[in-house]
Residue frames as qw, qx, qy, qz and C-alpha x, y, z in Angstrom:
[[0.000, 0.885, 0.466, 0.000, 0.00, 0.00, 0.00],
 [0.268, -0.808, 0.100, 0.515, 2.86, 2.21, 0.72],
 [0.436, 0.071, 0.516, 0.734, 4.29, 2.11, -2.83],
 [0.144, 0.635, 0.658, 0.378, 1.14, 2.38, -4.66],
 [0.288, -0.823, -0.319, 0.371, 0.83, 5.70, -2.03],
 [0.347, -0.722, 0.232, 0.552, 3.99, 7.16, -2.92],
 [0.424, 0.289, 0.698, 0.499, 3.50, 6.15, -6.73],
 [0.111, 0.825, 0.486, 0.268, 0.14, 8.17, -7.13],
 [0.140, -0.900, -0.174, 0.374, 1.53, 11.14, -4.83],
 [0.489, -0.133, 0.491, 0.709, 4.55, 11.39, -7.29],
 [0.200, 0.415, 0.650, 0.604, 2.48, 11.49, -10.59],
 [0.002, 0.917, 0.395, 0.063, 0.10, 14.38, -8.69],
 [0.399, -0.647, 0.054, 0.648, 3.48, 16.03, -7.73],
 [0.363, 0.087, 0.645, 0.667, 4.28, 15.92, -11.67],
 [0.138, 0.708, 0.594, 0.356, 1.33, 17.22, -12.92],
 [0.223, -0.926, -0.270, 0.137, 0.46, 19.78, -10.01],
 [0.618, -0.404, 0.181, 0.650, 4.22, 21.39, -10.63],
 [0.193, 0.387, 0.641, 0.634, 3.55, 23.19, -13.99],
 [0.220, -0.740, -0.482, -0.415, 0.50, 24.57, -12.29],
 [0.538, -0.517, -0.352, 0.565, 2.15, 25.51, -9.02],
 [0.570, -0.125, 0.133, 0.801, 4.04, 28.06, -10.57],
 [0.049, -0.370, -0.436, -0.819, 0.88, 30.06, -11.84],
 [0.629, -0.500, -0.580, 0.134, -0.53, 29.60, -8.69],
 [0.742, -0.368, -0.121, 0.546, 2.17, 31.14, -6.94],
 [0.449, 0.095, 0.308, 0.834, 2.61, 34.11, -8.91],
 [0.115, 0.653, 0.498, -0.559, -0.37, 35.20, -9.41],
 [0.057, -0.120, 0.655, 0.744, 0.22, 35.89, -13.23],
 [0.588, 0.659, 0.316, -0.346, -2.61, 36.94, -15.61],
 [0.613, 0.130, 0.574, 0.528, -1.95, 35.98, -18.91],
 [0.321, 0.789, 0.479, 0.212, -4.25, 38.71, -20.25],
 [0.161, -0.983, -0.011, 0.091, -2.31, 41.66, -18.87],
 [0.756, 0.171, -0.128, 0.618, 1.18, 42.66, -20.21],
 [0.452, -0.408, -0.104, 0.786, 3.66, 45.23, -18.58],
 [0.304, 0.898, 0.065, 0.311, 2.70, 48.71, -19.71],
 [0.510, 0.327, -0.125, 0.786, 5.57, 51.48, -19.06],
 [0.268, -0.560, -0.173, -0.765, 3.15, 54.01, -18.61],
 [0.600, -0.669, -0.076, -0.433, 1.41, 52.47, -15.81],
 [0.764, -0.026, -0.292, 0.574, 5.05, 51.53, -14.34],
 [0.340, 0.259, 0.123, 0.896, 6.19, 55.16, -14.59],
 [0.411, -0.549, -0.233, -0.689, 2.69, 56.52, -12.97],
 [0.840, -0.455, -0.286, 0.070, 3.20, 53.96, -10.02],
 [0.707, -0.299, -0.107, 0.632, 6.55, 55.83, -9.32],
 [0.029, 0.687, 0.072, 0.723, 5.39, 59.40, -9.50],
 [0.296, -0.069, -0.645, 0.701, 6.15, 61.08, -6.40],
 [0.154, -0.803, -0.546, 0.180, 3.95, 62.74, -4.09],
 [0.173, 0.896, 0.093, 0.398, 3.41, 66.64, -4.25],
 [0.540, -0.145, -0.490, 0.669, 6.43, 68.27, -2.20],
 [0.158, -0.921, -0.199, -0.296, 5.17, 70.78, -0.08],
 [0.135, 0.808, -0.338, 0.463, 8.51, 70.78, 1.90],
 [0.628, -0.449, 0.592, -0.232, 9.06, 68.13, 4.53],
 [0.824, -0.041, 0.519, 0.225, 11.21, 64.99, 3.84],
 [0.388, 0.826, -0.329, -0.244, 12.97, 66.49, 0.77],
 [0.049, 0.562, -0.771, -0.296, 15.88, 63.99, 0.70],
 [0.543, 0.205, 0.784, -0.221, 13.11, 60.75, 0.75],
 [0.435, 0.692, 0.344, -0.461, 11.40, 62.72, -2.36],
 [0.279, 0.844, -0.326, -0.321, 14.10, 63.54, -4.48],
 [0.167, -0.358, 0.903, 0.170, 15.34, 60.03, -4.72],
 [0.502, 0.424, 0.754, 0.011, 11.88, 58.73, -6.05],
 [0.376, 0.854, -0.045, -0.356, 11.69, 62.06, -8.37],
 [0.080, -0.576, 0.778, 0.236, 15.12, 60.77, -9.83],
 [0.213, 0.000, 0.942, 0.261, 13.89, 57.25, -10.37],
 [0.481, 0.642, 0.464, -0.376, 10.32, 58.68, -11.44],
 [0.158, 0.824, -0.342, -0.423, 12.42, 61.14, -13.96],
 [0.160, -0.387, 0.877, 0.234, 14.90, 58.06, -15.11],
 [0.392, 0.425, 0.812, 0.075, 11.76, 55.64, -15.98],
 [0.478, 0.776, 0.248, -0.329, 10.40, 58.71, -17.98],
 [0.785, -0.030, 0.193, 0.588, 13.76, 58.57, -19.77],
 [0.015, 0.951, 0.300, 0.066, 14.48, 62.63, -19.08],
 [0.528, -0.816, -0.035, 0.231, 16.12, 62.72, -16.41],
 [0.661, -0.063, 0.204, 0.720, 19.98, 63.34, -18.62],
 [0.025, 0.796, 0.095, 0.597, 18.40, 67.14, -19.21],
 [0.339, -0.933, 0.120, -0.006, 19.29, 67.91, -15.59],
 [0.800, -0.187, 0.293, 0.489, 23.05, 66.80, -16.58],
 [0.156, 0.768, -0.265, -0.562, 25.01, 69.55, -18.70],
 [0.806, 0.522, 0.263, -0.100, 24.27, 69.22, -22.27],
 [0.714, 0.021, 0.399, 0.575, 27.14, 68.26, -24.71],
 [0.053, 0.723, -0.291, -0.624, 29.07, 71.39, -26.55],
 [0.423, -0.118, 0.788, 0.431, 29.01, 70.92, -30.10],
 [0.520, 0.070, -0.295, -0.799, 26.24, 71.10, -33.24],
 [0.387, 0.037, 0.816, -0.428, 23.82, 69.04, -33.10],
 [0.045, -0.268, -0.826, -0.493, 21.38, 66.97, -35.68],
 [0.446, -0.241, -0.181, -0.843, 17.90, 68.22, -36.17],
 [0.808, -0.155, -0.564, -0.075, 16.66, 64.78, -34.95],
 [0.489, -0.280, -0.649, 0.511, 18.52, 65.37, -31.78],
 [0.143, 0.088, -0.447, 0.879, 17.74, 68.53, -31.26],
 [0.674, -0.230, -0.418, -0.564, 13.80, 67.51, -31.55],
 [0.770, -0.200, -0.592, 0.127, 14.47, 64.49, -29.29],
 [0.493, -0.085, -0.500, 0.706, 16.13, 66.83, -26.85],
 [0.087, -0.106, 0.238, -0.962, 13.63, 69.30, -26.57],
 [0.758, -0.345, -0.324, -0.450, 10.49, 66.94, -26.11],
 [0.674, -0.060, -0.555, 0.484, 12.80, 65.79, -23.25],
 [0.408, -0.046, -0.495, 0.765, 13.17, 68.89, -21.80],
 [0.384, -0.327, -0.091, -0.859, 9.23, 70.02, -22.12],
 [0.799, -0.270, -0.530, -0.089, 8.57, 66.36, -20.43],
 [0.465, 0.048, -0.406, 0.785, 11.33, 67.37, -17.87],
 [0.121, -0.140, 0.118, -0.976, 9.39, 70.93, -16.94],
 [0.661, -0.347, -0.299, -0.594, 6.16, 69.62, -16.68],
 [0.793, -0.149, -0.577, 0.125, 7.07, 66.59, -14.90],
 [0.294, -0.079, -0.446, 0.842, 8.80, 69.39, -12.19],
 [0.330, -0.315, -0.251, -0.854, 5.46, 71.58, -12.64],
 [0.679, -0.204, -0.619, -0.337, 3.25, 68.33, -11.95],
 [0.680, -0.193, -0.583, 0.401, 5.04, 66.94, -8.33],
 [0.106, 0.128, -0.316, 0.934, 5.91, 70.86, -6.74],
 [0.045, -0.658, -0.655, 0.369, 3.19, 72.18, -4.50],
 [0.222, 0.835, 0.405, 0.298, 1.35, 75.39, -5.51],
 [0.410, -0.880, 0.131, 0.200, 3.27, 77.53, -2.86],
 [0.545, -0.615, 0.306, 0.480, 6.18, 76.51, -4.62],
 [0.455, 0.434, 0.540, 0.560, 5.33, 77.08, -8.24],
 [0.024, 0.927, 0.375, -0.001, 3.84, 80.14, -7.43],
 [0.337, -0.794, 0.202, 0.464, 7.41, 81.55, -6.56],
 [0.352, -0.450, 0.588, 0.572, 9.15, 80.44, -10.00],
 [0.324, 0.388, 0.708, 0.494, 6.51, 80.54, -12.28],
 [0.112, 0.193, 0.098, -0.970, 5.72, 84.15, -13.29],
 [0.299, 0.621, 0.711, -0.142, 1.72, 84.40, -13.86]]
């Protein structure tokens, strides 16, 4: 009896393995990875001024998934292809907004003339 036991629990281990693994995950087949809603899940909160060095390290990786963030880096000297300089200024209107978007109103209010 103890074979025949340790036979069947085998052959359910086999099978049920395969399935474990979807189980266990929690995977939906129907849903793939967007960016977008990657990149929205790691927008910071609005800074009104408290915890500043907590903030500015998820703004950074918020900024980096939007792939911006190399406009707050000084821009190569030099000419530059139309194509980049297109690519480099939808960067750096995504860049402004994206600082617009996260700042509280008190603190736009000081650096954005009305």
């Amino acid at each position: 009896m103890s074979d025949v036991t340790n036979i069947l629990f085998i052959l359910f281990w086999i099978k049920l393995v395969p399935k474990l693994l979807n189980f266990l995950t929690n995977q939906k087949p129907d849903r793939h990875f967007l960016v977008v809603g990657f990149v929205s899940m790691l927008k910071p909160n609005v800074f009104e001024g408290t915890h500043y060095k907590r903030w500015r390290q998820r703004y950074i990786l918020w900024l980096t998934a939007m792939h911006c963030y190399f406009i707050a880096k000084p821009r190569v000297v030099g000419l530059h292809t139309p194509d980049e300089e297109r690519a480099f200024q939808h960067a750096d209107n995504t860049f402004k907004a994206a600082i617009l978007s996260v700042l509280g109103d008190s603190i736009v209010d000081a650096y954005v003339p009305l």
